[in-house]
N, C-alpha and C positions, 0 to 999 in steps of 0.2 A: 944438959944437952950439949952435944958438942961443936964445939965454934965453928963458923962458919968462914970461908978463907974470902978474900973478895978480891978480884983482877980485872982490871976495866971495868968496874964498875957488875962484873956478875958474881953472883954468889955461886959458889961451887959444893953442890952437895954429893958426890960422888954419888952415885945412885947406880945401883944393878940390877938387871935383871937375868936369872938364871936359866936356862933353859935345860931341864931335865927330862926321861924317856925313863917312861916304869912300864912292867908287862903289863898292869893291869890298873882299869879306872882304881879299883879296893885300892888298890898300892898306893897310886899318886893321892885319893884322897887320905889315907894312914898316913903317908910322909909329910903331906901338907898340913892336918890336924898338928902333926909334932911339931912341927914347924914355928908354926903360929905357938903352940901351946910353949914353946920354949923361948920366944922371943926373941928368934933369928931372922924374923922378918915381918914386915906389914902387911903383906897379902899373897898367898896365892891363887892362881887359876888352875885348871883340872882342864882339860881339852879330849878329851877322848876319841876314837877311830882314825888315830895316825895309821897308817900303811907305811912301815918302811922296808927297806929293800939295800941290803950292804951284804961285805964278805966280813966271815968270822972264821977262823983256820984254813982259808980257801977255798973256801965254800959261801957259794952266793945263797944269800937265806934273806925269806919275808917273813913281816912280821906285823902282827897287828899291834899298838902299841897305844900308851895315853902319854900325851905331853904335861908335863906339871912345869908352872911358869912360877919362880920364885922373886918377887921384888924386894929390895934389902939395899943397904949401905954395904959400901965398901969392908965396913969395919967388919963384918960379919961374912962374906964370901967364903973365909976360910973354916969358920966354924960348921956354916949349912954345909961345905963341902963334903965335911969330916963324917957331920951326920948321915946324909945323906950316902956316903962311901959305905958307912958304918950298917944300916936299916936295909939299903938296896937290894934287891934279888938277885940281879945281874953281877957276872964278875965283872964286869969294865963300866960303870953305867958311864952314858950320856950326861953329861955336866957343864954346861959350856956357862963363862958369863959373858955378860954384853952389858957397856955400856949404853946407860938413859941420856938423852939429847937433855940437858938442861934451858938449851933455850929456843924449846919445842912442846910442843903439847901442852897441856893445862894448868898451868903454874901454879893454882890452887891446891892440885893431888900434887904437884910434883912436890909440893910443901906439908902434906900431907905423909906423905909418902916417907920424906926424908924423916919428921917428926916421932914416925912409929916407928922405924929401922934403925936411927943412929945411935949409938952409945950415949947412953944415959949416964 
């Protein structure tokens, strides 16, 4: 398990979450099977009947969309991206990360969390 840093007294588990956009629920749940199955993260979500609404070559286009929500350590951000870049439909996909509040929410998952995500 990878050490854990401590600063005033908190532990710092780098924690992400990713926020991905696939055409399709089939997709997000495919990518997110891999996901898991490859050991780039502890869990995903599947969110289905996004409506979104952007310009693509100048042109304003909707779109019905599922959101795939990927939780992961740091260490790994670059690898799902690669995958995810890799597998994706879209030329440009939607990949955003977002840091996890460490001293917020359930400190049980968030140790959870950290445990199935960080480099081993």
């Amino acid at each position: 398990m990878a050490l854990l840093c401590r600063n005033s007294g908190t532990m710092h588990k780098n924690l992400r979450l990713l926020y991905v956009t696939t055409e399709t629920k089939a997709q997000a749940s495919d990518l997110g099977k891999k996901i898991i199955e490859a050991d780039l993260a502890a869990c995903v979500n599947i969110i289905p009947g996004m409506e979104s609404i952007y310009k693509w070559n100048n042109v304003i286009e909707e779109a019905s969309e599922t959101i795939l929500l990927v939780k992961t350590h740091i260490s790994k951000v670059q690898p799902v991206t690669r995958f995810i870049l890799e597998n994706h439909s879209y030329d440009c996909p939607c990949i955003i990360s977002l840091n996890i509040a460490e001293d917020e929410g359930n400190p049980e998952y968030l140790q959870w969390l950290f445990e199935e995500s960080a480099e081993r």
